[in-house]
C-alpha positions in Angstrom: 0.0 0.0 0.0 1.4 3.6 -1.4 1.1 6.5 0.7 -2.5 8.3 0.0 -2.9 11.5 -1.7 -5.9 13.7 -0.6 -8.3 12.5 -2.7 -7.3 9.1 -1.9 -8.1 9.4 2.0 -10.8 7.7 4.3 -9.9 9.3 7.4 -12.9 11.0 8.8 -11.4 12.6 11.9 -13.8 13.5 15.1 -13.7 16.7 16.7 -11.2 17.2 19.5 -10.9 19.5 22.3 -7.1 21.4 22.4 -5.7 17.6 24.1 -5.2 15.1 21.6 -4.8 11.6 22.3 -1.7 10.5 20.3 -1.5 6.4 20.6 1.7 4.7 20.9 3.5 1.0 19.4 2.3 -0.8 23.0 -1.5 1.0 22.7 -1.2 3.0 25.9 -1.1 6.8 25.6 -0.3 10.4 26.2 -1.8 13.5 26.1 -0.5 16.2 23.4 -1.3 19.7 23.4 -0.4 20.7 20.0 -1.5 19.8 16.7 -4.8 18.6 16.7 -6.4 18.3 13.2 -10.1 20.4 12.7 -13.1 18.4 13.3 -14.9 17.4 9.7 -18.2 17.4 9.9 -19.4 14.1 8.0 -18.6 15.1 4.1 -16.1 12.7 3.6 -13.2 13.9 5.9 -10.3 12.6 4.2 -7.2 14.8 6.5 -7.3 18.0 4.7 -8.2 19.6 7.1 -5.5 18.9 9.7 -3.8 21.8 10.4 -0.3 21.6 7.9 3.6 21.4 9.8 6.0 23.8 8.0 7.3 21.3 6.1 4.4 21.5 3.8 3.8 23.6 0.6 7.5 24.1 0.5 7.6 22.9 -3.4 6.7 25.4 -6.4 7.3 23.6 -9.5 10.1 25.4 -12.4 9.5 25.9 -15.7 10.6 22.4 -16.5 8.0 20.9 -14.5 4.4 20.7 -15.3 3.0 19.4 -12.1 1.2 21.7 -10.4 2.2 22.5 -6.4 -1.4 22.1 -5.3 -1.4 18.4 -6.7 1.9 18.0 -5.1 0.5 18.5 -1.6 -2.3 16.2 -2.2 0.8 13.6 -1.2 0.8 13.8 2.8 0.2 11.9 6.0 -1.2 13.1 9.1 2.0 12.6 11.7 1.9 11.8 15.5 0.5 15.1 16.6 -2.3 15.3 14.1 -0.4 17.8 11.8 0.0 16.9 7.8 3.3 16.4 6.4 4.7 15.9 2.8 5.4 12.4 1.9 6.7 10.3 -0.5 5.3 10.9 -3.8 6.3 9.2 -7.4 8.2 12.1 -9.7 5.6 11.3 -12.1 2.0 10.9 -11.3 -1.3 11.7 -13.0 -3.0 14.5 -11.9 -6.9 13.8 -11.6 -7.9 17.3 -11.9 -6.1 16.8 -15.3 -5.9 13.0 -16.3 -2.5 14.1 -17.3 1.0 12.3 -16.0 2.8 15.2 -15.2 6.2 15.5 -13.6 7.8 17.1 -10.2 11.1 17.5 -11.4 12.5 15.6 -8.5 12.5 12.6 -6.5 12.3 10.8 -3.1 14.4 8.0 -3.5 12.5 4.6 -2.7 9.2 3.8 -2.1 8.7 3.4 2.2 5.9 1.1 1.5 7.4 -1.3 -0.1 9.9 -1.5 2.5 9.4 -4.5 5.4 9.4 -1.7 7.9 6.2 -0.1 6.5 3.9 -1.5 9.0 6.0 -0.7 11.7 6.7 3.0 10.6 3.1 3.7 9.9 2.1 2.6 13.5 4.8 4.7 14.9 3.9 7.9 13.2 0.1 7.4 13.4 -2.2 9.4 14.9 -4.9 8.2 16.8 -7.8 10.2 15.5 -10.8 9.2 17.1 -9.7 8.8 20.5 -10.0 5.1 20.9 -6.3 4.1 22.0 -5.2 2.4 19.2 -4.4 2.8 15.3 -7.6 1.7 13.3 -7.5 0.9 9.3 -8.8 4.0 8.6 -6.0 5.9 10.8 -3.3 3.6 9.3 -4.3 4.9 5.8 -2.9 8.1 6.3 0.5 7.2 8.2 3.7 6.8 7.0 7.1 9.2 6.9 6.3 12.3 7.9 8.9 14.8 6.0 10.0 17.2 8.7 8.5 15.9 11.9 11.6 16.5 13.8 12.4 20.2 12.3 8.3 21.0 13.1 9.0 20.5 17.0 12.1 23.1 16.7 9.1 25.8 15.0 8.9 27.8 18.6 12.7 27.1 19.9 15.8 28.7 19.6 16.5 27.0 16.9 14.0 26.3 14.5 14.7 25.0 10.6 13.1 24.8 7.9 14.4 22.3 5.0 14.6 21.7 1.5 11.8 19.8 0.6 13.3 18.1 -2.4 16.3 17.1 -0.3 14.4 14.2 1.5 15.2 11.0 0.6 14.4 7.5 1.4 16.5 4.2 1.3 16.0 0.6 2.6 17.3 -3.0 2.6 17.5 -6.3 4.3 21.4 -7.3 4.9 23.1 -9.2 6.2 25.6 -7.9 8.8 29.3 -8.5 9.3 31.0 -8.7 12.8 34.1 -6.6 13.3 36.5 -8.3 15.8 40.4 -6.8 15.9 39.6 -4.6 13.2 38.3 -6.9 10.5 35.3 -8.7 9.6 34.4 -11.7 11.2 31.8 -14.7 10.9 28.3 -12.8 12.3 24.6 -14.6 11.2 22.5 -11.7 11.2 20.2 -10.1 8.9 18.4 -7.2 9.7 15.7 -4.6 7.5 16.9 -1.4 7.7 15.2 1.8 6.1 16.6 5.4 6.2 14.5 8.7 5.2 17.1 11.9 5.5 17.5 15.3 4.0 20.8 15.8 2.1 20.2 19.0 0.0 23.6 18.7 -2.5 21.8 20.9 -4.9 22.4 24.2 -3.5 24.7 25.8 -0.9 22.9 25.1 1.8 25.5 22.9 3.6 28.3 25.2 3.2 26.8 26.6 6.3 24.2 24.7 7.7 24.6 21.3 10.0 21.1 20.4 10.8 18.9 18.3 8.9 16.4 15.5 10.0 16.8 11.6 9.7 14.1 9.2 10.3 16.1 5.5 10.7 14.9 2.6 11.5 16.6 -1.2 11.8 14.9 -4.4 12.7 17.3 -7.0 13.2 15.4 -10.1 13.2 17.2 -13.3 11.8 19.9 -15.2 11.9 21.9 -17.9 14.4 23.6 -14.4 16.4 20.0 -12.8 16.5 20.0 -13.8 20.5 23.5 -11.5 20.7 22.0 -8.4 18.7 18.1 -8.5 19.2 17.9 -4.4 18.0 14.9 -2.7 16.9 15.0 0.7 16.7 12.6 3.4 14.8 14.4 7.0 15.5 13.2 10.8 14.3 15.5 13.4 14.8 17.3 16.4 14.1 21.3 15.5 13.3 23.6 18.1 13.7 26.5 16.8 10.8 29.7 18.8 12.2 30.5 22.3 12.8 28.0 25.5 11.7 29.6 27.7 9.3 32.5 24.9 8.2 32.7 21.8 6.0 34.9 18.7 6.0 37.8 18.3 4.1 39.2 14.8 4.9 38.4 11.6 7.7 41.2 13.9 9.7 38.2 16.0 10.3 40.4 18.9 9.0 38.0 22.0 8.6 37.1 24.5 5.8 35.4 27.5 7.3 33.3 28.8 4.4 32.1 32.0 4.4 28.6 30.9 4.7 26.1 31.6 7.8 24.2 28.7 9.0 20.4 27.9 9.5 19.8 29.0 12.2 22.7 31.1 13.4 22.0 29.2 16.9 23.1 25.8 15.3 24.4 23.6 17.9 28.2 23.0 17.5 29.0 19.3 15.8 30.1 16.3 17.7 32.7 14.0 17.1 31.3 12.8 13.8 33.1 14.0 10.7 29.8 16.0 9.6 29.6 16.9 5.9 32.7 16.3 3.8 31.8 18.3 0.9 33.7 18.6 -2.8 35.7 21.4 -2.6 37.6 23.2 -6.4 40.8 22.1 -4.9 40.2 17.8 -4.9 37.6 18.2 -7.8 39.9 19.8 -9.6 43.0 17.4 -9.1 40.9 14.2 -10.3 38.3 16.1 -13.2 41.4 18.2 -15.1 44.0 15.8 -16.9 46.7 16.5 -19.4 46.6 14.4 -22.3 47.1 11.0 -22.0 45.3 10.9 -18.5 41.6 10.0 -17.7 39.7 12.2 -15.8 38.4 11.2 -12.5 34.9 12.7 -10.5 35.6 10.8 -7.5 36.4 14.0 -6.0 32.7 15.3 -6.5 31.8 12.0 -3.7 29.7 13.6 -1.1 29.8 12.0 2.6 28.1 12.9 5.6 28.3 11.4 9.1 26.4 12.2 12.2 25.3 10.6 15.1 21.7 10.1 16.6 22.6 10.3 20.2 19.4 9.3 22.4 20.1 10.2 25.8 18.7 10.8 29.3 18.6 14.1 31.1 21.6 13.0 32.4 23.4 12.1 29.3 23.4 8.3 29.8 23.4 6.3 26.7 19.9 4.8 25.2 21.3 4.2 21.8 23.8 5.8 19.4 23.3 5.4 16.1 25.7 6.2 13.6 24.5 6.5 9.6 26.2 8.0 7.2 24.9 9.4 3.5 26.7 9.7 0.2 25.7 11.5 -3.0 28.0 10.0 -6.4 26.9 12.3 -8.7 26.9 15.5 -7.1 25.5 18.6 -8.7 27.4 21.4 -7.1 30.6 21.8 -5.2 32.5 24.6 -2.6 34.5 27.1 -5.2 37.6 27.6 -2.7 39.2 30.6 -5.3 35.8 32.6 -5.2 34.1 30.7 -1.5 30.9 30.5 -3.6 28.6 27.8 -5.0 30.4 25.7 -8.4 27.9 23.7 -10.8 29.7 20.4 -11.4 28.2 20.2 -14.9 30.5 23.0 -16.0 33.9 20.7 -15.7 32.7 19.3 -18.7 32.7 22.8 -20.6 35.9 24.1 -19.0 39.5 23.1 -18.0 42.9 25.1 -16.4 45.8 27.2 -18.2 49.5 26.1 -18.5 49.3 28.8 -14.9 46.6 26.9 -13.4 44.0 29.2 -13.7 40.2 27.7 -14.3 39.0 29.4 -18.0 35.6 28.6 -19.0 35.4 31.1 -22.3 35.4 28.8 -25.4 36.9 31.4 -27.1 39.9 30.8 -24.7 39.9 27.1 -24.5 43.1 26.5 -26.6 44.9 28.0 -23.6 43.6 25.2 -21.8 46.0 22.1 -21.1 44.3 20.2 -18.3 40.9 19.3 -19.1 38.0 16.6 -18.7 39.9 13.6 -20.7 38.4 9.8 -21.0 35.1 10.5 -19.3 31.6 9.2 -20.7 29.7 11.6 -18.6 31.3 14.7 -20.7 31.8 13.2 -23.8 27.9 12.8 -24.1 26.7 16.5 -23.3 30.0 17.9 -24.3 31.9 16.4 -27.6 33.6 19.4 -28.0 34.8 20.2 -24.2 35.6 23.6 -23.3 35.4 24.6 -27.1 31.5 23.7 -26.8 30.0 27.5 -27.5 28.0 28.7 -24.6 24.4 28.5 -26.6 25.1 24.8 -27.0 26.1 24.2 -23.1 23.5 22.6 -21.2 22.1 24.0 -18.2 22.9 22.6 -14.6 19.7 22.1 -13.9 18.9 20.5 -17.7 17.5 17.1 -17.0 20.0 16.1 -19.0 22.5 16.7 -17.3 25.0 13.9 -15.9 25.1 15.4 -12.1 21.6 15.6 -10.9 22.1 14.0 -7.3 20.5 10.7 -7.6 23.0 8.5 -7.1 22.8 7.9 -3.0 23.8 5.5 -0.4 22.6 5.4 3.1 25.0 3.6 5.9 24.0 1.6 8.6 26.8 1.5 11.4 28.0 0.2 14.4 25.1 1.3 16.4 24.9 0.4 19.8 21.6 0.0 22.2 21.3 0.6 25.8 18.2 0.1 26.9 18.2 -3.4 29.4 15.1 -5.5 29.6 12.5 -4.1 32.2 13.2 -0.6 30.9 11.0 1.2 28.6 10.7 0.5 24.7 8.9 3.9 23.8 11.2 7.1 25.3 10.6 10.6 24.2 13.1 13.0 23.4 13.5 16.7 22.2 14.0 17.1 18.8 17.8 16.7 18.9 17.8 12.9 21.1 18.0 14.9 24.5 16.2 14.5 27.7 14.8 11.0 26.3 12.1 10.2 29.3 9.2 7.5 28.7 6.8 10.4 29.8 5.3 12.5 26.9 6.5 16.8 27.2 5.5 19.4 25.1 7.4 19.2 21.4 8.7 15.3 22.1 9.2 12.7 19.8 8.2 9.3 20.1 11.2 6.9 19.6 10.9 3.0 20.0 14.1 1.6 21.2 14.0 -2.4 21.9 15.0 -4.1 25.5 18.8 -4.9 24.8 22.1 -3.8 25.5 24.2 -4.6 23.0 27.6 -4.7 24.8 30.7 -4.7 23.1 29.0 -6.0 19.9 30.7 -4.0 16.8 28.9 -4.4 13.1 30.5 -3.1 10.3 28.3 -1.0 7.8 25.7 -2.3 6.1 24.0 0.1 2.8 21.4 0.7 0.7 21.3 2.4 -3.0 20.2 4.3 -4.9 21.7 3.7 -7.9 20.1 6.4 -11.0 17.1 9.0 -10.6 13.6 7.5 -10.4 13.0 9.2 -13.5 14.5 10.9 -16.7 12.7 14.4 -15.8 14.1 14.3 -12.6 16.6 17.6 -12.3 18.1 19.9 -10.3 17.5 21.0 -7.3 17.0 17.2 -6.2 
């Protein structure tokens, strides 16, 4: 079963007073003061009119798209605290007003409901509409990932955020998982479903500054002969903080690259210990994408990585679980301009190249002063036969969906997470929007985060991933 659009709903919600009811995984409850959807009144109530998160209506198509942004927001659930959120959607669909298949221009990365999780993710993001203390059918129908459910609880803080829609992605997998003992992998029967949905804008310049962005990551580890040593089941929603405001990574030294750029929000908590966003700077792209003759160009440089962790923890910082994903972007569309600290489109190494002095010239009227160029590479040679003598008119755009570097290809990492949370203790905790203050008592702006009875020890997995290997579809473009 797909995520519903509007017109697809059955939910008919009842009329609340300002407390909402929000059920949890085990059917008990809490009381939660915000977000309670508007009563419908019997003509076929179908969740519009739950009162929207921030997250939604964030999309206005381009020119290149001919999807139309109110049919775009007929593709939302109703999260935990009766608010609608953007969703998955196809980056084609037919609009009914219409009957035409139209296209969003971008894409969401894997379908959640086809993912073993689904069940499991719709009954922890559901909202029990009608009071009853548990998730019926018709409720169900209108769960699933909620885009933005950790940055709508930051809306009245200090530090509230509001993301790029088209930068939420979704990945999932069943794999099996590798042991680490001494350093290297070691015999481990485990196989575990594991399902990611993140925001990684790599479109625009965003990063250069900013260090918070929402993940949503779930793992159910539930076969195998070492299942009794690594029972986990986690389903997490919250705001990572990849690294240090204002700076990007440079290598796994965690050498930093201030950039010129402010974050979002200027009160953006300081990183961690992860190595945050190691973004493609001119410097490294340059080195692998402009070759002398005789040389093949390389755009492993233009790799995007970035680590955080998901720390849940108790008011007084002990451990419930640390998670530790990690999401990279192949085919990145833009890149950190070191010579002018500004924004680079990747798609213009193809058109361009460096001077016997090093310097980048990208007038084709100049291009036989070039002698370090794209060489050898299929992804130039296709838009760009010519190279750096192709005439401006004929160049392609960066956000042409032609283009070669359109941010599609993605991998989501699975780490070596570890679970604290020993049997007779809680499996539901709520946090703040960050992992913080994780209590099993609902407060004001929590999320709900299941976290199953184990303690993992000294248990150490190596990574497990899940791809997306191309764009969803051939319209799909920039920003994406």
């Amino acid at each position: 079963m797909q995520p519903m659009t509007r017109h697809q709903f059955g939910l008919f919600l009842r009329a609340t007073s300002a407390l909402a009811v929000v059920a949890m995984l085990t059917g008990s409850m809490v009381i939660s003061c915000t977000g309670d959807p508007l009563s419908t009144t019997g003509s076929g109530g179908n969740g519009s009119n739950a009162p929207p998160s921030k997250a939604m209506g964030q999309w206005t198509p381009t020119t290149q798209d001919d999807c139309t942004a109110a049919f775009h927001d007929t593709y939302f659930v109703v999260g935990p605290d009766g608010k609608k959120y953007p969703t998955w959607h196809p980056p084609q669909a037919t609009d009914p007003t219409t009957g035409k298949l139209c296209s969003f221009g971008h894409d969401h990365g894997l379908n959640p409901s086809d993912s073993p999780l689904w069940p499991d993710l719709q009954r922890q993001f559901g909202y029990d509409a009608n009071l009853n203390g548990t998730l019926d059918d018709n409720e169900l129908t209108v769960s699933g990932v909620p885009f933005g459910l950790a940055s709508e609880q930051l809306v009245n803080s200090t530090t509230p955020r509001l993301e790029d829609h088209t930068g939420y992605k979704i990945a999932y997998t069943t794999a099996s998982r590798a042991l680490i003992s001494g350093g290297i992998a070691a015999s481990f029967d485990l196989t575990c479903d594991l399902f990611a949905a993140y925001n990684q804008p790599t479109s625009t310049d965003g990063a250069f500054g900013s260090n918070m962005f929402s993940v949503i990551y779930a793992m159910n580890c539930n076969q195998g002969a070492s299942l009794p040593q690594y029972p986990v089941k986690v389903i997490v929603s919250t705001m990572a903080v990849y690294g240090t405001p204002g700076s990007i990574t440079l290598d796994t030294n965690n050498t930093q690259l201030p950039t010129g750029f402010a974050a979002d929000p200027a009160t953006s908590p300081a990183g961690g210990t992860e190595l945050g966003r190691m973004v493609p700077t001119s410097e490294a792209v340059f080195a692998g994408a402009f070759v002398p003759s005789g040389q093949t160009s390389t755009f492993t440089p233009l790799s995007e990585r970035w680590e955080t962790q998901l720390r849940l923890r108790r008011s007084d910082n002990s451990e419930v679980a640390t998670l530790n994903p990690a999401f990279v972007v192949t085919d990145t569309a833009r890149y950190f301009d070191q010579g002018s600290s500004q924004l680079a489109h990747s798609i213009d190494l193809c058109y361009s190249g460096l001077d016997a002095s090093g310097t980048p010239v990208n007038d084709p009227s100049k291009a036989s002063t070039i002698v370090r160029q794209v060489r050898g590479s299929p992804m130039c040679t296709a838009i760009a036969p010519n190279g750096p003598f192709t005439q401006a008119g004929d160049r392609l755009a960066f956000d042409n969906p032609n283009s070669p570097f359109k941010d599609c290809k993605r991998t989501a990492s699975f780490g070596a997470d570890v679970v604290r949370n020993s049997t007779g203790g809680p499996t539901l905790w709520y946090t703040d929007a960050f992992g913080g203050n994780a209590s099993p008592t609902f407060f004001a702006n929590s999320i709900k985060q299941y976290v199953a009875q184990t303690d993992t020890g000294s248990i150490v997995l190596a990574a497990a991933t899940a791809s997306l290997p191309s764009c969803q579809s051939v319209l799909v473009h920039v920003p994406n």
